[in-house]
gemmi code that builds the backbone of each chain (N, CA, C; Angstrom):
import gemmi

chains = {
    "A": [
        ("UNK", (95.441, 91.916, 88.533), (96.702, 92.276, 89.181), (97.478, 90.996, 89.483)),
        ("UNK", (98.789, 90.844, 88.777), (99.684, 89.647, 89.121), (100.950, 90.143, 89.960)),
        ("UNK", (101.469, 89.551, 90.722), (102.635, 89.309, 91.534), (103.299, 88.374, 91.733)),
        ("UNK", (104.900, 87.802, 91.093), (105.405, 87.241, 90.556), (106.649, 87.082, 90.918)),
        ("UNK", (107.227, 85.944, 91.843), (108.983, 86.111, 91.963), (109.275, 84.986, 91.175)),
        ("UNK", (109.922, 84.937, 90.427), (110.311, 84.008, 89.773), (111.934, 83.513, 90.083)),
        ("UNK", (112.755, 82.195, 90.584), (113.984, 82.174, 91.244), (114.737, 81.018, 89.152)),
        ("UNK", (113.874, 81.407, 88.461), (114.845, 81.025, 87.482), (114.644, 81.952, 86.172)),
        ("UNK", (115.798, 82.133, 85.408), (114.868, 82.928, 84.125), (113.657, 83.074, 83.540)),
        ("UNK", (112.892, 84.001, 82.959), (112.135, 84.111, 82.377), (112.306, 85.196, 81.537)),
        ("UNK", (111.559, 85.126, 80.476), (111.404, 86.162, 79.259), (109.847, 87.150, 79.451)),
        ("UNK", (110.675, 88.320, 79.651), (109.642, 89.286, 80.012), (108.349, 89.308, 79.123)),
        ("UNK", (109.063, 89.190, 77.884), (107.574, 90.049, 76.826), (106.507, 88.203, 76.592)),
        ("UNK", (107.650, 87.541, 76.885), (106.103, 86.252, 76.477), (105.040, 85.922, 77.569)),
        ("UNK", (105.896, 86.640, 79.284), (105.005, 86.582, 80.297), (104.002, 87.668, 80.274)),
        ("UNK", (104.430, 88.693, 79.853), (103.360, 89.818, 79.149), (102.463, 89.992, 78.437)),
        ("UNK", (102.322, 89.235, 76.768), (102.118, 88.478, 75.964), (100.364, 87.297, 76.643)),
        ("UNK", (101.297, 86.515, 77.544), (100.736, 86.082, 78.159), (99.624, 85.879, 79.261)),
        ("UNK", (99.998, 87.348, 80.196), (99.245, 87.961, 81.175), (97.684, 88.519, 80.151)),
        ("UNK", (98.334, 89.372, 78.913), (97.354, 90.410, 78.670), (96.395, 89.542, 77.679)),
        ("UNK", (96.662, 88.445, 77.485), (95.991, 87.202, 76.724), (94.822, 86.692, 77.822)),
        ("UNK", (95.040, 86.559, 79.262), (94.272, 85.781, 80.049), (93.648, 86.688, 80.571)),
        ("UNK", (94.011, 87.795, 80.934), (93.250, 89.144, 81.260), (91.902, 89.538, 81.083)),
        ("UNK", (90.936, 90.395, 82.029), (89.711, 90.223, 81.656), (89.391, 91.727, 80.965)),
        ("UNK", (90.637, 92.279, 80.373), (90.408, 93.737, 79.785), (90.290, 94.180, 78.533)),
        ("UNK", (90.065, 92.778, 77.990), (90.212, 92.755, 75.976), (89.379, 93.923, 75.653)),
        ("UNK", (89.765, 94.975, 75.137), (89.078, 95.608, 74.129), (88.638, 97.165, 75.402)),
        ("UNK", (89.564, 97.220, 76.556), (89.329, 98.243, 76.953), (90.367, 99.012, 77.377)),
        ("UNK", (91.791, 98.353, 76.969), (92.984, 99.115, 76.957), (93.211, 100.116, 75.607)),
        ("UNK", (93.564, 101.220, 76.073), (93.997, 101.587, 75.234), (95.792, 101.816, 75.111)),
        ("UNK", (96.453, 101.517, 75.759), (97.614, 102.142, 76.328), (98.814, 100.810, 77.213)),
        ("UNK", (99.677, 100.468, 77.019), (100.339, 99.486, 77.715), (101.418, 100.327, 78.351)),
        ("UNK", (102.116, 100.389, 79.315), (103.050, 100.715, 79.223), (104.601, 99.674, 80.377)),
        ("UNK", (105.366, 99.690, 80.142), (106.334, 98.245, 79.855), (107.868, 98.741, 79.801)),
        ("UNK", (108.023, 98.350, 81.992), (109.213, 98.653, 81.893), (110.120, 97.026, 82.017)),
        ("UNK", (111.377, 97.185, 81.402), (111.937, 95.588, 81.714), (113.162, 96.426, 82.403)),
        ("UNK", (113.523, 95.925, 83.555), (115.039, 96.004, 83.870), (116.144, 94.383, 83.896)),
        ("UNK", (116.936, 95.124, 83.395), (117.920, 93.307, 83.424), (119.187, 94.232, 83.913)),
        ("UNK", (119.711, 92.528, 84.151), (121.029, 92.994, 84.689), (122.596, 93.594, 84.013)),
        ("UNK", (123.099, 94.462, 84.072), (124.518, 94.648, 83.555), (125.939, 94.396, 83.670)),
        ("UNK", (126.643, 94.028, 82.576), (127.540, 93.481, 83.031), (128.911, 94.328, 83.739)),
        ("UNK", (128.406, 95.452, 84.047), (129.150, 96.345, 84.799), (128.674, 97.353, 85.566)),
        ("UNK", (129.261, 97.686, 86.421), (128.470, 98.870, 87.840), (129.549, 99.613, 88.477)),
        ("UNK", (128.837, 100.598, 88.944), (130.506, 101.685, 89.971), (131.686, 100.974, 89.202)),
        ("UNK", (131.912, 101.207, 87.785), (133.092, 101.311, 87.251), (134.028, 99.693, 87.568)),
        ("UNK", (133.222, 98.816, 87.576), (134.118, 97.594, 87.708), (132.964, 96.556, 86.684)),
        ("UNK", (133.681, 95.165, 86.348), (132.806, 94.599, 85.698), (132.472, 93.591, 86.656)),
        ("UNK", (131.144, 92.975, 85.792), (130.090, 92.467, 87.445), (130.093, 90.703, 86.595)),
        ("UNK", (130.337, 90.105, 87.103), (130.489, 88.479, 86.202), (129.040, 87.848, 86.657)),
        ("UNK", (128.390, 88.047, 87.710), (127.104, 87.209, 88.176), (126.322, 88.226, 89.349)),
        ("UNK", (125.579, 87.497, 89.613), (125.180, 88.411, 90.494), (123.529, 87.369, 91.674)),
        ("UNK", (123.598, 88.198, 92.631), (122.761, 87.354, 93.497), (121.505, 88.326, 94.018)),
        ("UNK", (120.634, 87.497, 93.810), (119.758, 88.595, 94.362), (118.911, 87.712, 95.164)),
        ("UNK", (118.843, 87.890, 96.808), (118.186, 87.479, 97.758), (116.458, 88.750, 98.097)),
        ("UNK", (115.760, 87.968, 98.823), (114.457, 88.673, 99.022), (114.312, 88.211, 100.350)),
        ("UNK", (112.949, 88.288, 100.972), (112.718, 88.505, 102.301), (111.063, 87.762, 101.908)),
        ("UNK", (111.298, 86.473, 101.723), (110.192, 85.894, 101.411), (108.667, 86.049, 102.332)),
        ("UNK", (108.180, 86.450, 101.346), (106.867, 87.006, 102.578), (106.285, 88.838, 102.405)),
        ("UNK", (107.477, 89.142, 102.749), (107.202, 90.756, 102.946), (107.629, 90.876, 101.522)),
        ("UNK", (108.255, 90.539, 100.139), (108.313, 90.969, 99.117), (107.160, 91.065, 98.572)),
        ("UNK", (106.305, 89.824, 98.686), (104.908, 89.883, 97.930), (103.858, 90.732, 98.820)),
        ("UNK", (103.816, 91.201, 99.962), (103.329, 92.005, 100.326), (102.979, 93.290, 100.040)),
        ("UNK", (104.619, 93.695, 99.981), (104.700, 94.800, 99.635), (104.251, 95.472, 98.078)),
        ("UNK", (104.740, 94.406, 97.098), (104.464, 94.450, 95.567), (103.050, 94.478, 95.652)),
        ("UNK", (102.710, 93.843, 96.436), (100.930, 93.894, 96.274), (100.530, 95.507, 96.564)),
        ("UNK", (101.435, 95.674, 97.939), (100.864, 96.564, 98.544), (100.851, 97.919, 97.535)),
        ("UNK", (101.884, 98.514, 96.484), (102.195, 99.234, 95.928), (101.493, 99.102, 94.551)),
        ("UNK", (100.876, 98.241, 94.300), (100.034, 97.500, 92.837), (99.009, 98.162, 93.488)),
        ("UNK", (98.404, 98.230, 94.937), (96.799, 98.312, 95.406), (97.062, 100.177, 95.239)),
        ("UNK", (98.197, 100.337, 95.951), (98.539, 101.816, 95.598), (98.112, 102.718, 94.472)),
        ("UNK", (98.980, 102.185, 93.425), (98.795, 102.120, 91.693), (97.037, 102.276, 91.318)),
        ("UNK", (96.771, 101.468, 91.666), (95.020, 101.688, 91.396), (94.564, 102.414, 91.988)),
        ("UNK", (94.813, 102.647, 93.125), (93.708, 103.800, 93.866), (94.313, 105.020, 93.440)),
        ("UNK", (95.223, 105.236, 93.195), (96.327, 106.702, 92.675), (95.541, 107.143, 90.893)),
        ("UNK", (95.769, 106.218, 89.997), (95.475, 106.347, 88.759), (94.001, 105.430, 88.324)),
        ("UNK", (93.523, 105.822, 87.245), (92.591, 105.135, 86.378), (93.049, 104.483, 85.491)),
        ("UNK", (93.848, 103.097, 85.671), (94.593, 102.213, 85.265), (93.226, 101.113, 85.262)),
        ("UNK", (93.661, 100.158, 84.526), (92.621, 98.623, 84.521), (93.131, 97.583, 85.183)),
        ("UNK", (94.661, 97.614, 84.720), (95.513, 96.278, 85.212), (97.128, 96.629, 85.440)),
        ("UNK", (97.737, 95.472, 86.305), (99.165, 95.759, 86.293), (99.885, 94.629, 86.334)),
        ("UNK", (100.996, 94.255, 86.327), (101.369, 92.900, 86.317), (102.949, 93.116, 86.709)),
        ("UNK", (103.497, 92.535, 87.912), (105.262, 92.868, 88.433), (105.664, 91.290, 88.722)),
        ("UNK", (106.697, 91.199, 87.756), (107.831, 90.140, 88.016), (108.995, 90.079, 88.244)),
        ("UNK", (109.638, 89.515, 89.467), (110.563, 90.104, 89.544), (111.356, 88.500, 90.004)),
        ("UNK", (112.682, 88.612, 89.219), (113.596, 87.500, 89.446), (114.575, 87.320, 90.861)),
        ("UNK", (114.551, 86.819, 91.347), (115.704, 86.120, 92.646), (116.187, 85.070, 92.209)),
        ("UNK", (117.695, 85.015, 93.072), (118.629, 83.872, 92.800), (119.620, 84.191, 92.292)),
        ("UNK", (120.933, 83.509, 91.629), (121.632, 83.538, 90.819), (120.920, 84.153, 89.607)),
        ("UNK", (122.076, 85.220, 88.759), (122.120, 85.830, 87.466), (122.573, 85.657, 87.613)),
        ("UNK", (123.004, 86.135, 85.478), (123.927, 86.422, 84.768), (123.430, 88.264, 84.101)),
        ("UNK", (125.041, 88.575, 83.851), (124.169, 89.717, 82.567), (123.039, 89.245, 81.617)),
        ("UNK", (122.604, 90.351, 81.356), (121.623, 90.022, 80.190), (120.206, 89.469, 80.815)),
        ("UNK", (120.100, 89.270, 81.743), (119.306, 88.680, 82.178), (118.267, 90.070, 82.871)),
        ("UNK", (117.010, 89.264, 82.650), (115.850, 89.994, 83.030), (116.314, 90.012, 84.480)),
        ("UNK", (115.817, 91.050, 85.356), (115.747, 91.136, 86.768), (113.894, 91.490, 86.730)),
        ("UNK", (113.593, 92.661, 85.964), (112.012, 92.663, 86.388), (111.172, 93.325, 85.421)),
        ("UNK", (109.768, 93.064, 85.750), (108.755, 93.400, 84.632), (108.067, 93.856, 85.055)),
        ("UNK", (107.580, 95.596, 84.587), (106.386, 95.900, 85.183), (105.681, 96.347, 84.215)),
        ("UNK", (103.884, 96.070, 83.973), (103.417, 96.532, 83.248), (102.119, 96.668, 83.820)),
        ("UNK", (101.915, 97.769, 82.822), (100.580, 98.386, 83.459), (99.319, 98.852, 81.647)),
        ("UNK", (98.206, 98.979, 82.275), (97.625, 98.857, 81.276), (96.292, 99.914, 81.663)),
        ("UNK", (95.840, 100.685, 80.836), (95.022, 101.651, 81.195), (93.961, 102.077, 79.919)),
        ("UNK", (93.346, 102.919, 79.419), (92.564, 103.321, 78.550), (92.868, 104.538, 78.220)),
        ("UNK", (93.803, 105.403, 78.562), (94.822, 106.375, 77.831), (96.452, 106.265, 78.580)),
        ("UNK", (97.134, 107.332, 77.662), (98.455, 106.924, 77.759), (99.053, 107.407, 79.307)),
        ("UNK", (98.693, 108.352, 79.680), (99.470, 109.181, 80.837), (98.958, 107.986, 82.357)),
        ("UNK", (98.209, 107.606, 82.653), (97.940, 106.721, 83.612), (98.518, 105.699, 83.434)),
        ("UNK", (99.437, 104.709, 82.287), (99.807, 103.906, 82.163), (101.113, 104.798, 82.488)),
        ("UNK", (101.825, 105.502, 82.338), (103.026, 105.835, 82.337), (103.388, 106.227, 83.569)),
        ("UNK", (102.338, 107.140, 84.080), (102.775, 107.099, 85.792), (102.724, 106.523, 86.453)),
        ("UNK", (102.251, 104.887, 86.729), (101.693, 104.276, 87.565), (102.735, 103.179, 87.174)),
        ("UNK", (103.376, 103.192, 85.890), (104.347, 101.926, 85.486), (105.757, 102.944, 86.624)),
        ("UNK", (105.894, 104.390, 86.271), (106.995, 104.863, 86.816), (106.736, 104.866, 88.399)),
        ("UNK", (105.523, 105.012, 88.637), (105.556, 104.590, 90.361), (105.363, 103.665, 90.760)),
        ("UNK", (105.525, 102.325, 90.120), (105.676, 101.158, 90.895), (106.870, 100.634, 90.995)),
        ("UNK", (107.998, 100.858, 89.669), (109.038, 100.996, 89.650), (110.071, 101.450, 91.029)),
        ("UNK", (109.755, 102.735, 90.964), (110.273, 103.526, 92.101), (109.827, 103.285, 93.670)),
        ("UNK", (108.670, 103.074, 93.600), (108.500, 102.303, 95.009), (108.841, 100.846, 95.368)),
        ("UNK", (108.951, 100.415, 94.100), (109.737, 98.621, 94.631), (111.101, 99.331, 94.513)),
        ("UNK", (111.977, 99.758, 93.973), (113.168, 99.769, 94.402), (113.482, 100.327, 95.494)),
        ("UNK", (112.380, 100.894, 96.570), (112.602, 101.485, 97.527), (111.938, 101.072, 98.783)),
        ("UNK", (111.340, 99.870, 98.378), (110.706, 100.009, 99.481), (110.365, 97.956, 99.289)),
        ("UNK", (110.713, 97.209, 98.370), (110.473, 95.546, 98.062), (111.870, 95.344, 98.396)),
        ("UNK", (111.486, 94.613, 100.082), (112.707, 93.703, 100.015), (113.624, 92.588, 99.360)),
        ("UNK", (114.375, 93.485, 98.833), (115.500, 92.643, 97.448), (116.757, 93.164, 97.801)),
        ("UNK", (117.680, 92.368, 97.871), (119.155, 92.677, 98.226), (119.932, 91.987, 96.862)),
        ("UNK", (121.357, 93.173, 96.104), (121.847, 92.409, 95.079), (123.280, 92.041, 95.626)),
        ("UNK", (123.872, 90.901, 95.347), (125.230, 91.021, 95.413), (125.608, 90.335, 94.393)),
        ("UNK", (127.205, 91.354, 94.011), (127.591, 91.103, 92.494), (128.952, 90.330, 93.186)),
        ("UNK", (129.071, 89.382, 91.821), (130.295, 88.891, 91.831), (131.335, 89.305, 90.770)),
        ("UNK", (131.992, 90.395, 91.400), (132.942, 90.767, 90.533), (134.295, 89.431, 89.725)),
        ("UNK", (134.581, 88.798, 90.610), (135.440, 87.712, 89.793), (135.066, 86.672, 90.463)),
        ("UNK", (135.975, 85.728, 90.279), (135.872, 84.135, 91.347), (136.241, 84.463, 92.710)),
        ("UNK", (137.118, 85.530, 92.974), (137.232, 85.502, 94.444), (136.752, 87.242, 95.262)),
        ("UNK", (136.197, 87.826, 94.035), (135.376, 88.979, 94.804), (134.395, 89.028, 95.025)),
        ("UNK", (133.180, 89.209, 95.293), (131.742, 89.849, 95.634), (131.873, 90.879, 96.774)),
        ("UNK", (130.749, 91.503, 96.263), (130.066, 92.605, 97.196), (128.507, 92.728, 97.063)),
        ("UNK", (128.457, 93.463, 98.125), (126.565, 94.027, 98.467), (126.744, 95.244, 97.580)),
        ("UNK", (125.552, 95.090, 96.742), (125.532, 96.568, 96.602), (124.650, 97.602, 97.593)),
        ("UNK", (125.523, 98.242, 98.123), (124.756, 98.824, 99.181), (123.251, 100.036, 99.086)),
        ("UNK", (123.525, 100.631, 97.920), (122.063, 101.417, 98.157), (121.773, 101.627, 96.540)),
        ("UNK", (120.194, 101.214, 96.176), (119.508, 101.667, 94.813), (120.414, 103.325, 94.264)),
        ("UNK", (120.283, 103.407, 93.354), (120.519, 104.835, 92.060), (119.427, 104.816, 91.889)),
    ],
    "B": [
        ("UNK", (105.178, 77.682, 126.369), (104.463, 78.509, 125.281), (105.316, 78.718, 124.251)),
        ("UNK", (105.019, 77.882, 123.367), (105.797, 78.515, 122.441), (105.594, 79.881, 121.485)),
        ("UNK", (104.671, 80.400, 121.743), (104.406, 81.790, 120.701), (105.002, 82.844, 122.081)),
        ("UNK", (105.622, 82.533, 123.603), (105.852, 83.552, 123.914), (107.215, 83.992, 123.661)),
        ("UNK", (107.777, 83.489, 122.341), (109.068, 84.154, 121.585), (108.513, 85.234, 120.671)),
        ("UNK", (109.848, 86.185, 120.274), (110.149, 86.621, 118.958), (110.968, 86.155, 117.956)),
        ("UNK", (110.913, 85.666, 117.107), (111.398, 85.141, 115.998), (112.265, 86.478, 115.354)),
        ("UNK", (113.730, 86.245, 115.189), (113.828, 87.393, 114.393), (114.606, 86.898, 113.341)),
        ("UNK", (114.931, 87.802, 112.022), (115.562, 87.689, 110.862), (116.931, 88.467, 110.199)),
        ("UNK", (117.598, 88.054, 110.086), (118.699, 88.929, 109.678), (118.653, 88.938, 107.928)),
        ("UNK", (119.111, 89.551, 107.102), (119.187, 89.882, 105.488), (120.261, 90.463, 104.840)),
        ("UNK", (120.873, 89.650, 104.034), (121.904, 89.763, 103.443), (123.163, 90.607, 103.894)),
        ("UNK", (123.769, 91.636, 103.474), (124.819, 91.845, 104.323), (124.697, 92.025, 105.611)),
        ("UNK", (123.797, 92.746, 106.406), (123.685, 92.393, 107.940), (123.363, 90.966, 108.269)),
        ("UNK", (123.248, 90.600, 107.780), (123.249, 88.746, 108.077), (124.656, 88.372, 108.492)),
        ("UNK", (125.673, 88.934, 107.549), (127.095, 88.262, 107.215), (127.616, 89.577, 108.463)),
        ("UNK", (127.316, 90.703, 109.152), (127.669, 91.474, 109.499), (127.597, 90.773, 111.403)),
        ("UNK", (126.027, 90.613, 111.084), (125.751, 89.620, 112.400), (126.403, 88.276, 112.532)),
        ("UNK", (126.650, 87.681, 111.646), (126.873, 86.574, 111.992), (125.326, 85.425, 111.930)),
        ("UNK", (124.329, 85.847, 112.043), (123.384, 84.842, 112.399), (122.056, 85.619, 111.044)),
        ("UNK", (121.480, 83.946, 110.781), (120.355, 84.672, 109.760), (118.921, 84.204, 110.733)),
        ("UNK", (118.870, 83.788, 111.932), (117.702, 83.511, 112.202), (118.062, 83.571, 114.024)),
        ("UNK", (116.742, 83.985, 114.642), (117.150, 83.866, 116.252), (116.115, 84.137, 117.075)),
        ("UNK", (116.175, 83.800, 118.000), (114.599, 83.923, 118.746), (114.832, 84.583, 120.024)),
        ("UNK", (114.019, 85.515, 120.616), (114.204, 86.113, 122.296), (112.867, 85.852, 122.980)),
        ("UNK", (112.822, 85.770, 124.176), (112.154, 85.452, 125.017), (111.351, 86.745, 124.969)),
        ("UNK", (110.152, 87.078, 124.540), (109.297, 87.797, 124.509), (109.040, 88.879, 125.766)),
        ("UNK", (109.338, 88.400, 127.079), (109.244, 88.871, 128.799), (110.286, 89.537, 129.094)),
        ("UNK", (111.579, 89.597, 127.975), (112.973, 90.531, 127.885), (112.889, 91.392, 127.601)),
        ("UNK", (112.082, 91.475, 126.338), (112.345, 93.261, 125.543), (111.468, 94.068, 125.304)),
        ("UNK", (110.562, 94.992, 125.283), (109.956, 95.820, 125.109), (109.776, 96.259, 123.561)),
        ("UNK", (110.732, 96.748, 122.959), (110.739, 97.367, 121.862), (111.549, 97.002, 120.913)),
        ("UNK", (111.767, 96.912, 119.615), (112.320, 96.518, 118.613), (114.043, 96.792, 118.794)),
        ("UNK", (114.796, 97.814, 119.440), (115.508, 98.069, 119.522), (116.052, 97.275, 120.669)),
        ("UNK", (115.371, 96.469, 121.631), (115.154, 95.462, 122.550), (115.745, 93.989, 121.959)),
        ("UNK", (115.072, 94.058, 121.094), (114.846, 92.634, 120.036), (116.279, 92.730, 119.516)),
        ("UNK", (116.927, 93.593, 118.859), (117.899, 93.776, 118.032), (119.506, 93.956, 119.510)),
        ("UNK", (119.076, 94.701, 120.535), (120.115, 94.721, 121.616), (120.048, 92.884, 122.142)),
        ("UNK", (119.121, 92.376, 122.400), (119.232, 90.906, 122.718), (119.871, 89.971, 121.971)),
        ("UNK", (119.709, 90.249, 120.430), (119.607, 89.340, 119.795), (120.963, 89.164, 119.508)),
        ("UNK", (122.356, 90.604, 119.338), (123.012, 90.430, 118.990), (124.005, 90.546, 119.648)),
        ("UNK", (123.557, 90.348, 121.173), (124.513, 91.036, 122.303), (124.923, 92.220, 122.272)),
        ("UNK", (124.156, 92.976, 121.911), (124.356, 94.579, 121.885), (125.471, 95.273, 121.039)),
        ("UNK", (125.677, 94.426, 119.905), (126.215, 95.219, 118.481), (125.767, 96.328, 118.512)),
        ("UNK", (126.195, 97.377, 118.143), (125.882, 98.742, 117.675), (124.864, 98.497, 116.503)),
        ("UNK", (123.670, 99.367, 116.508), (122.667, 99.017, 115.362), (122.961, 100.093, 114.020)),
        ("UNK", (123.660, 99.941, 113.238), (123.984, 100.729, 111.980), (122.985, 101.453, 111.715)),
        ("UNK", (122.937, 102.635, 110.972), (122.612, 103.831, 111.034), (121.284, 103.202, 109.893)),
        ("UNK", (121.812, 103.008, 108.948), (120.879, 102.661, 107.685), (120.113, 101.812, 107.749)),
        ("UNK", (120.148, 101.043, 108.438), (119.559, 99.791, 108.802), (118.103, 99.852, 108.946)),
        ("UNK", (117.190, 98.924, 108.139), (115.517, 99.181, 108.229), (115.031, 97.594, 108.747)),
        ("UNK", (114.295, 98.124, 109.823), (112.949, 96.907, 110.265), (111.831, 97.079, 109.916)),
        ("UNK", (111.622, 95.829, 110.334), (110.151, 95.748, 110.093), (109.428, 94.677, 111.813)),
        ("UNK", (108.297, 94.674, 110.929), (107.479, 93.953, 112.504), (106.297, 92.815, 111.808)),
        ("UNK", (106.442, 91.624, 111.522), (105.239, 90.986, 110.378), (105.329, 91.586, 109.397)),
        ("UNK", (106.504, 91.915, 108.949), (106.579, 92.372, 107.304), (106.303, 93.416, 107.299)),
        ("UNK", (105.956, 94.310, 108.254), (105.890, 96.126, 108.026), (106.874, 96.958, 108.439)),
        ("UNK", (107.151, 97.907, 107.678), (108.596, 98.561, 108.145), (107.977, 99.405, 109.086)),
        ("UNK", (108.906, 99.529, 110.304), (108.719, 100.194, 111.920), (110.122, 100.730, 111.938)),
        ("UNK", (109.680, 101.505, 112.985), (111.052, 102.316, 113.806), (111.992, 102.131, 114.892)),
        ("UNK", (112.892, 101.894, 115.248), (113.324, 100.990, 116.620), (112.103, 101.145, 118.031)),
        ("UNK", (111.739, 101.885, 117.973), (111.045, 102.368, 119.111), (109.667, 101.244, 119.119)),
        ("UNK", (109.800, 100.980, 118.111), (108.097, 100.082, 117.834), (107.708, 98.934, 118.984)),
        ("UNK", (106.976, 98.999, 119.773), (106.535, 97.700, 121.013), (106.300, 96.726, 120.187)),
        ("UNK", (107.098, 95.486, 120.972), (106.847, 94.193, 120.245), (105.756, 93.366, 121.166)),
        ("UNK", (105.233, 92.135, 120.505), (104.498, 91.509, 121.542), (104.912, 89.897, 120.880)),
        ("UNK", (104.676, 89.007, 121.984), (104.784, 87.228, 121.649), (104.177, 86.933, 120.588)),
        ("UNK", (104.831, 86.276, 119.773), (104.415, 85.694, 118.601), (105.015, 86.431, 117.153)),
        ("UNK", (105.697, 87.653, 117.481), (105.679, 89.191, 116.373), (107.022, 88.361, 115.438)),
        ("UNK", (106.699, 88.343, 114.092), (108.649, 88.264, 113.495), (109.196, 89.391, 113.334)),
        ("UNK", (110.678, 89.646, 113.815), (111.292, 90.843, 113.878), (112.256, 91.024, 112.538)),
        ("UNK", (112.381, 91.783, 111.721), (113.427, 91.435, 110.570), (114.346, 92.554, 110.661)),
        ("UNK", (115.876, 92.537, 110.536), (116.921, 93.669, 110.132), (117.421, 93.215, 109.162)),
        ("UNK", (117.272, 94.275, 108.390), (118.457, 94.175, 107.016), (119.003, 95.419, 106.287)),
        ("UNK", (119.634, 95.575, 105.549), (119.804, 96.812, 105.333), (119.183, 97.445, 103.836)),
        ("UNK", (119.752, 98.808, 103.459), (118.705, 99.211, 102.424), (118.607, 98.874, 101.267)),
        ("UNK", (117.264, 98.966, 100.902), (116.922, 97.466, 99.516), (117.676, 98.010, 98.272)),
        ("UNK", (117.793, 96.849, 97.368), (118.328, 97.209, 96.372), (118.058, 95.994, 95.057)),
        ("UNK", (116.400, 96.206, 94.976), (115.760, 95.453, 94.024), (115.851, 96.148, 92.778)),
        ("UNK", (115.048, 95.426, 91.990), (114.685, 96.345, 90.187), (115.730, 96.320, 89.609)),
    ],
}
model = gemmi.Model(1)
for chain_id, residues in chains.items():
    chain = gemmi.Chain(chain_id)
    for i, (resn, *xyz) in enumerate(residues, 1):
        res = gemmi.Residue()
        res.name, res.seqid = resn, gemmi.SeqId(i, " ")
        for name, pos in zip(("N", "CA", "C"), xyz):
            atom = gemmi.Atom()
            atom.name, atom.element = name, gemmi.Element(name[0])
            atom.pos, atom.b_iso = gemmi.Position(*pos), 0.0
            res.add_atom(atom)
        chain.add_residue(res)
    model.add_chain(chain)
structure = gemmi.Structure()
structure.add_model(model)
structure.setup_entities()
């Protein structure tokens, strides 16, 4: 189980790549499953030029842990791995990685969709977009 | 003594809403989290949406604080 803030780019699939390389599960996965979210260059109908994403250093990795320990006791999963970017963006840019790894397909898929859904609801992360040079806003609540 | 403070935290737009991202109360003042948050900000109205925590666990205003506790307000997350 990895937990991961990363405050500069990274490329999801080579940290993935990477994780499931050092991993002690060779040859007992059957199943990956691999969500990436990045950022867009538009939201609520305006276009978004950058964007900021602050955390709550401390209680983020807590919590990611806390919802990873979740994940295992919920499903018959092997492994999971969540990265998630702070700081200055741009579009295009990774915001987060979750992957999960199991020995059939349906435990990898629910446990990737409920870690998902519980960090956006519950991992302190705040975004604010910069609509031009002299706008920004909070975005005030997850979709 | 210095652990007989609360340390508290403000987060992103309630940060800019408060005015302050960091602040401390005299532990022998407040009782309860809603204590912490009436001290801290001179009794701002506490927004409806608004989530704490207590050492990094999310609590309810009502939650008893004790010396040494970090208090955090911010409002609702919007990671992933």
């Amino acid at each position: 189980m990895l937990i991961e803030i990363k405050d500069v780019p990274f490329e999801p699939y080579q940290c993935l790549l990477e994780y499931q390389a050092s991993a002690g599960f060779a040859g007992k996965f059957g199943a990956t499953a691999v969500f990436v979210g990045s950022m867009r260059e538009f939201n609520q109908g305006d276009d978004v030029e950058a964007m900021l994403l602050e955390h709550y250093p401390g209680m983020t990795e807590k919590y990611l842990q806390k919802i990873s320990e979740e994940a295992i006791s919920k499903w018959d999963i092997l492994d999971s791995l969540i990265i998630h970017r702070v700081g200055e963006m741009l579009p295009n840019d990774p915001i987060v990685l979750v992957a999960v790894w199991s020995a059939h397909r349906a435990a990898a898929f629910d446990a990737s969709r409920y870690l998902m859904e519980e960090l956006k609801s519950r991992a302190p992360f705040w975004k604010k977009e910069q609509l031009s040079a002299e706008q920004t806003r909070w975005v005030e609540k997850n979709t | 003594m210095s652990n007989a403070v609360i340390k508290i935290k403000f987060f992103a737009s309630l940060r800019e809403h408060v005015g302050l991202a960091e602040a401390e109360v005299d532990e022998g003042s407040v009782d309860t989290v809603l204590d912490v948050w009436n001290s801290a900000t001179n009794n701002m109205s506490l927004p409806e949406n608004i989530l704490m925590s207590v050492n990094m666990d999310y609590v309810d205003n009502a939650y008893a604080v004790k010396a040494g506790d970090e208090v955090a307000f911010f409002p609702p997350v919007t990671g992933g």
